[in-house]
RODO-2510 file (C-alpha; in nm, 4 decimals, decimal comma):
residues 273
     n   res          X          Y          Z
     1     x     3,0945    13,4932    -8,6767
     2     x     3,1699    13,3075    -8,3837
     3     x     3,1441    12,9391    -8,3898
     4     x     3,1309    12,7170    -8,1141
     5     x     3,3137    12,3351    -8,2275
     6     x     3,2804    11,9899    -8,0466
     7     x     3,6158    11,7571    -8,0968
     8     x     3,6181    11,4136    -8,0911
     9     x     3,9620    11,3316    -7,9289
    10     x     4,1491    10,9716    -7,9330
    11     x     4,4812    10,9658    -7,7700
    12     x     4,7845    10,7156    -7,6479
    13     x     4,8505    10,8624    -7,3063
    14     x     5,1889    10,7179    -7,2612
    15     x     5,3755    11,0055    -7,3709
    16     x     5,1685    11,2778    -7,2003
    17     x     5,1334    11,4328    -6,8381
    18     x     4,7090    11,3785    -6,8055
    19     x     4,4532    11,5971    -7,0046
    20     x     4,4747    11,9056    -6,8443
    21     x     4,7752    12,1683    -6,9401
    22     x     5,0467    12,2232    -6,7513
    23     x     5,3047    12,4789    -6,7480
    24     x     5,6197    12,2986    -6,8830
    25     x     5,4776    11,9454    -6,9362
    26     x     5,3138    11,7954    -7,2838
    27     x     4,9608    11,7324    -7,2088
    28     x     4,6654    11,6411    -7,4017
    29     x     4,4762    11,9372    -7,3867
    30     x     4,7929    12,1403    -7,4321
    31     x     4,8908    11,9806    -7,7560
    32     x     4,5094    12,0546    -7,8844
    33     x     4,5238    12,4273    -7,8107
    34     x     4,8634    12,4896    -7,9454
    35     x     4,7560    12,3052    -8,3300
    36     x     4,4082    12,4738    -8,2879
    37     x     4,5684    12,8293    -8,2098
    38     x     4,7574    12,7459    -8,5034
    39     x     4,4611    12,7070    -8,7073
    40     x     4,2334    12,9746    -8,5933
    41     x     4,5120    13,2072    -8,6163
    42     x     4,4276    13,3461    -8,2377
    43     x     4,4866    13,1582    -7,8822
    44     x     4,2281    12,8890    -7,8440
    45     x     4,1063    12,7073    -7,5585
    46     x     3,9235    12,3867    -7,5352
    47     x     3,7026    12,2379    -7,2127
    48     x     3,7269    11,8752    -7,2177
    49     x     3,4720    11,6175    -7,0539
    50     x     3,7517    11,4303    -6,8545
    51     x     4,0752    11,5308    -6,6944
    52     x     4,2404    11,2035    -6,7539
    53     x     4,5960    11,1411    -6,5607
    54     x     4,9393    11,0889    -6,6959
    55     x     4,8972    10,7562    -6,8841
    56     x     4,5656    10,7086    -6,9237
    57     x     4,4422    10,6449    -7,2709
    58     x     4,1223    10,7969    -7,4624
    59     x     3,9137    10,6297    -7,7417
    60     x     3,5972    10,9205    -7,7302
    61     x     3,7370    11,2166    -7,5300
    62     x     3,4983    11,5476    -7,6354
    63     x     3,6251    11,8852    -7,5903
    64     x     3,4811    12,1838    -7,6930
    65     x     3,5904    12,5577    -7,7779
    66     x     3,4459    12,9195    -7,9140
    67     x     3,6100    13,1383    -8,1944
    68     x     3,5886    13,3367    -8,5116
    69     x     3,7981    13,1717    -8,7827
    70     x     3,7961    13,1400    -9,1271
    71     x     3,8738    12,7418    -9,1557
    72     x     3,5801    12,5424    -9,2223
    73     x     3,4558    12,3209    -8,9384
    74     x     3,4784    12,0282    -9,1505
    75     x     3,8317    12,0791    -9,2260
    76     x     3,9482    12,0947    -8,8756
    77     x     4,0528    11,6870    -8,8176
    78     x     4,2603    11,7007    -9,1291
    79     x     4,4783    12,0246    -9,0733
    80     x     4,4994    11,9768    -8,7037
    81     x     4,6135    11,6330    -8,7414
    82     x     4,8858    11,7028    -8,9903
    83     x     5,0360    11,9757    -8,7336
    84     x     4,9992    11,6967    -8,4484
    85     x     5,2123    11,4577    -8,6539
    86     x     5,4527    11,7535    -8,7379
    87     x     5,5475    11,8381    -8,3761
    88     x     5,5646    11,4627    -8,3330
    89     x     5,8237    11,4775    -8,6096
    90     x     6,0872    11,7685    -8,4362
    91     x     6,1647    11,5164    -8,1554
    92     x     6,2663    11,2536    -8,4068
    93     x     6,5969    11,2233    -8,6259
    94     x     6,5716    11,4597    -8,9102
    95     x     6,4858    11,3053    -9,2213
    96     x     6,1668    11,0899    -9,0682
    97     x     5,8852    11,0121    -9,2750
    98     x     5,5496    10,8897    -9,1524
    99     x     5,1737    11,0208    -9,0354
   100     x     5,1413    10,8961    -8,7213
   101     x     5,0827    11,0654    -8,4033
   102     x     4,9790    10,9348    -8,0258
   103     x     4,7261    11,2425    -8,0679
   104     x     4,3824    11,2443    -8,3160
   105     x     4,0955    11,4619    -8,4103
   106     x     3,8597    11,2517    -8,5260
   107     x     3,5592    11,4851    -8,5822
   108     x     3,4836    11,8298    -8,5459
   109     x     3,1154    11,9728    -8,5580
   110     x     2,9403    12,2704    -8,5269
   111     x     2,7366    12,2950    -8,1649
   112     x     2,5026    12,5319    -8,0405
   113     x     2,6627    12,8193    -7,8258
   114     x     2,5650    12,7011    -7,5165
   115     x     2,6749    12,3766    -7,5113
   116     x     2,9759    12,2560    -7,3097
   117     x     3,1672    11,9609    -7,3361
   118     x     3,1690    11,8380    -6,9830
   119     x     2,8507    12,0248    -6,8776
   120     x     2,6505    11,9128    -7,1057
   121     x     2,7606    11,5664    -7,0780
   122     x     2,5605    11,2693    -6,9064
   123     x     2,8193    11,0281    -6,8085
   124     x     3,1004    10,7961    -6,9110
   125     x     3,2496    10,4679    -7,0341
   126     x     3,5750    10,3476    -6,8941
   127     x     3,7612    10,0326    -7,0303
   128     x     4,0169     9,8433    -6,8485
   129     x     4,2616     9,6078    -6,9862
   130     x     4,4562     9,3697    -6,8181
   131     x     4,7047     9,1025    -6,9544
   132     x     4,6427     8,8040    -6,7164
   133     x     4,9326     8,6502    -6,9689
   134     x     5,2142     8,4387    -6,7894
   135     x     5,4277     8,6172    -7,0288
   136     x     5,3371     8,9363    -7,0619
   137     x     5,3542     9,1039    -7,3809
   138     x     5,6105     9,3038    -7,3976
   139     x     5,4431     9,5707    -7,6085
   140     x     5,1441     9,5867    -7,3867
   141     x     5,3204     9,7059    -7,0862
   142     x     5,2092    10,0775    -7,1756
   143     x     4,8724     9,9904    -7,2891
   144     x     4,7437     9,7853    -7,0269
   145     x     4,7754     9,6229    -6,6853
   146     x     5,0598     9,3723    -6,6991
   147     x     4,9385     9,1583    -6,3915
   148     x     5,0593     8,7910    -6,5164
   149     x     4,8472     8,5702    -6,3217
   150     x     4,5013     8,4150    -6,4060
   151     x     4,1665     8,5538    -6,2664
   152     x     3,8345     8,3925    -6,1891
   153     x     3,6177     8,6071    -6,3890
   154     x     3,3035     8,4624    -6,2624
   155     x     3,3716     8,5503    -5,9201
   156     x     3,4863     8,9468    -6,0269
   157     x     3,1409     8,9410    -6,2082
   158     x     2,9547     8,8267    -5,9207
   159     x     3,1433     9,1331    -5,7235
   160     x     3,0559     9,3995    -5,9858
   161     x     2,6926     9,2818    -5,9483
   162     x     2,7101     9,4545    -5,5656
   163     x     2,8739     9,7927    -5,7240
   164     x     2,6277     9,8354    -6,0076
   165     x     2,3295    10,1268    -5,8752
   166     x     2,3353    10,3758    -5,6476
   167     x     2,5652    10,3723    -5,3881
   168     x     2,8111    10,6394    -5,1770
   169     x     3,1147    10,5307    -5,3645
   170     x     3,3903    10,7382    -5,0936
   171     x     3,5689    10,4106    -4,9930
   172     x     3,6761    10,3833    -5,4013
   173     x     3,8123    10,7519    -5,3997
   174     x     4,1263    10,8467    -5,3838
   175     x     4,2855    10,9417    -5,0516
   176     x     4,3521    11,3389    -5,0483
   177     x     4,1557    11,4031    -5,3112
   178     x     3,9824    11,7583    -5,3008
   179     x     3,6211    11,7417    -5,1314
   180     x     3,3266    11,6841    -5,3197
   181     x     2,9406    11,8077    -5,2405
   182     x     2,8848    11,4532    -5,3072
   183     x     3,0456    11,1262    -5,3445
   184     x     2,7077    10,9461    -5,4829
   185     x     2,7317    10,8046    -5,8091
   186     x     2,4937    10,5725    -6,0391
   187     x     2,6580    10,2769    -6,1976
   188     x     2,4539    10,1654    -6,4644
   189     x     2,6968     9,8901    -6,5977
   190     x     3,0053     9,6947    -6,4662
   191     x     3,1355     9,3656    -6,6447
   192     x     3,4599     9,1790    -6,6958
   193     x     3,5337     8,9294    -7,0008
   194     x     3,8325     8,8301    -7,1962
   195     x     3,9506     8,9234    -7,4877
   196     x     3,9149     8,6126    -7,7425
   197     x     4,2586     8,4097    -7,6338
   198     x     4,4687     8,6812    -7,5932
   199     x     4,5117     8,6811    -7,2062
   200     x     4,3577     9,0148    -7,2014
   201     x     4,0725     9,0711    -6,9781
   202     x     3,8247     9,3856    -6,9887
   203     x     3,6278     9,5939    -6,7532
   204     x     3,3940     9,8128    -6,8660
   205     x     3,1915    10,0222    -6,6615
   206     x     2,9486    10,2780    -6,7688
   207     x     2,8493    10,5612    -6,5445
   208     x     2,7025    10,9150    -6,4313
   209     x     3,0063    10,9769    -6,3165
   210     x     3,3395    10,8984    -6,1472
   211     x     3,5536    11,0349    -5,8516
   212     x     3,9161    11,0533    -5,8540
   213     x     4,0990    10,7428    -5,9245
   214     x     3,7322    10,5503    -5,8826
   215     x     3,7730    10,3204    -6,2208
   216     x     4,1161    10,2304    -6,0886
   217     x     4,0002    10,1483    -5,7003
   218     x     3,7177     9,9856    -5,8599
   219     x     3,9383     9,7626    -6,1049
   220     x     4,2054     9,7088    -5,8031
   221     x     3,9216     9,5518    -5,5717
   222     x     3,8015     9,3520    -5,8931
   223     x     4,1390     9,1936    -5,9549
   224     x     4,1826     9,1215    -5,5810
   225     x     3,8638     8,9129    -5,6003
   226     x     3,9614     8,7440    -5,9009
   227     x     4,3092     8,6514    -5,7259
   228     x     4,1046     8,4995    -5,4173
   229     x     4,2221     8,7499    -5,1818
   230     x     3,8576     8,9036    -5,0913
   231     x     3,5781     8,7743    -5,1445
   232     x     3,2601     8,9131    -5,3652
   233     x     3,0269     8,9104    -5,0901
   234     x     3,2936     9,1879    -4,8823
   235     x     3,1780     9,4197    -5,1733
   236     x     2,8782     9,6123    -4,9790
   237     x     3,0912     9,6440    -4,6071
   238     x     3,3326     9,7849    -4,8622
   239     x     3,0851    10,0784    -4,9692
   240     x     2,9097    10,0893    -4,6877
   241     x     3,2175    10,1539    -4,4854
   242     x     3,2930    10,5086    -4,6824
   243     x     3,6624    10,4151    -4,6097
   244     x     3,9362    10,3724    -4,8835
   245     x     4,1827    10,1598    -4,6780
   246     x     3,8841     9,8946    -4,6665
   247     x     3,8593     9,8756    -5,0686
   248     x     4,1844     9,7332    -5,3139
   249     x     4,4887     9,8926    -5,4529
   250     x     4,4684    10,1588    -5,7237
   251     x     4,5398     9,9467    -6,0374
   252     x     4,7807    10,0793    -6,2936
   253     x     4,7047    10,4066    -6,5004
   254     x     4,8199    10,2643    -6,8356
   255     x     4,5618    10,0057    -6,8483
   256     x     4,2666    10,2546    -6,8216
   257     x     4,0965    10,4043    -7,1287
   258     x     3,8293    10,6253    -7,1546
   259     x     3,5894    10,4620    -7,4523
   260     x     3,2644    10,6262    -7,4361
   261     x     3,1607    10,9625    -7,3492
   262     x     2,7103    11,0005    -7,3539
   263     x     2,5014    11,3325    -7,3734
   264     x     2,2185    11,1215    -7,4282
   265     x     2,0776    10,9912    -7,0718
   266     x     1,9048    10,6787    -7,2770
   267     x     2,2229    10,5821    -7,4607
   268     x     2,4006    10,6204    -7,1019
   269     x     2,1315    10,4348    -6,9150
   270     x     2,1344    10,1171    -7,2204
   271     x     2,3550     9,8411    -7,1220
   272     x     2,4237     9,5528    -7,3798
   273     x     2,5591     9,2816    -7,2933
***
């Protein structure tokens, strides 16, 4: 009988081309559907909730996919992530031993047949990380935004308090970017704090959704505010101007992760401090 399974992906996305396959390139999704087809022993092929970009990070992707297999549901996480760390393995010297891979399962369950991964889902959670660190760490340069320079984090808060709600959010998408019905989006949460003493600063912001590159714009205009070279209150003529050349660089893909993923509209619409 044919079963339709929700994943629960985490991924390093330093060593992969974005989410979405690609003919010739190691991808996300591609790495999922080859282990899976493995699996199911026919050609399987998943939907995921966000088509993240070459270097971009996931702590709660979703994907879902349909089949008829014999493997129980259950048992999915485990075989698929011993095949993940396998192919991991034939680009290494012969002879390695270890279990780690920069690609997880970390749950597989049993869905209705009409649910979708993406469709069904009611918005996001992005994290960014950047290491404000004189010194950057070395082995952060992959994992987040290795800016090296202090930031006034009141005064980025005070700007994300002019991007939270309702607004036409075109000026924070990315130029060339195919045409949307619409470019209005509900931001239901947008902070920035450190990270204990670590010189790592978050942004999180929590969504109903996100155009192309929008987390990035968003964190770029952020950082320029925290370096003193816009002010907060220049946040609205930003949005209200619809143009991207008025809002701040696109800020590196490596220090965006996607963290949350809600098909619950209260759990999206909750914000905790």
């Amino acid at each position: 009988m044919e079963k339709n399974v929700l994943l629960t992906i985490a991924y390093d996305g330093s060593g992969f081309s974005g989410w979405q396959r690609q003919k010739g390139l190691r991808t996300a999704q591609g790495e999922i559907e080859r282990v899976l087809s493995l699996l199911c022993n026919q050609e399987i092929s998943v939907d995921g909730t966000s088509r993240t970009d070459a270097g971009v990070h996931a702590l709660d992707q979703h994907a879902s996919f349909k089949g008829d297999f014999s493997i129980p549901v259950e048992n999915i996480p485990r075989a698929a992530n011993d095949l993940l760390a396998a192919g991991l393995y034939t680009e290494m010297e012969k002879g390695y031993k270890g279990k780690s891979a920069d690609i997880r399962i970390l749950e597989a369950k049993e869905v209705p047949m009409d649910f979708h991964a993406r469709f069904n889902s009611k918005g996001k959670m992005y994290r960014y990380l950047i290491d404000t660190s004189e010194e950057c760490d070395l082995f952060s340069r992959n994992t987040a935004y290795n800016l090296g320079q202090a930031l006034d984090i009141e005064a980025m808060n005070e700007a994300c308090k002019y991007i939270i709600g309702t607004h036409d959010f075109k000026a924070f998408e990315a130029a060339g970017s195919t045409p949307r019905e619409s470019t209005v989006r509900t931001i239901y949460g947008l902070r920035v704090f450190p990270l204990g003493n670590s010189g790592l600063i978050a942004v999180e912001v929590k969504g109903d959704g996100f155009l192309y590159n929008m987390v990035r714009i968003m964190v770029g205009t952020l950082v320029d505010v925290g370096l003193g070279k816009r002010s907060a209150e220049e946040l609205p003529d930003i949005l209200e101007s619809l143009d991207r050349t008025k809002a701040g660089p696109t800020a590196p893909a490596e220090g965006l992760y996607l963290a949350k993923v809600y098909y619950e509209e209260e759990d999206l619409k909750t914000w905790k401090e």
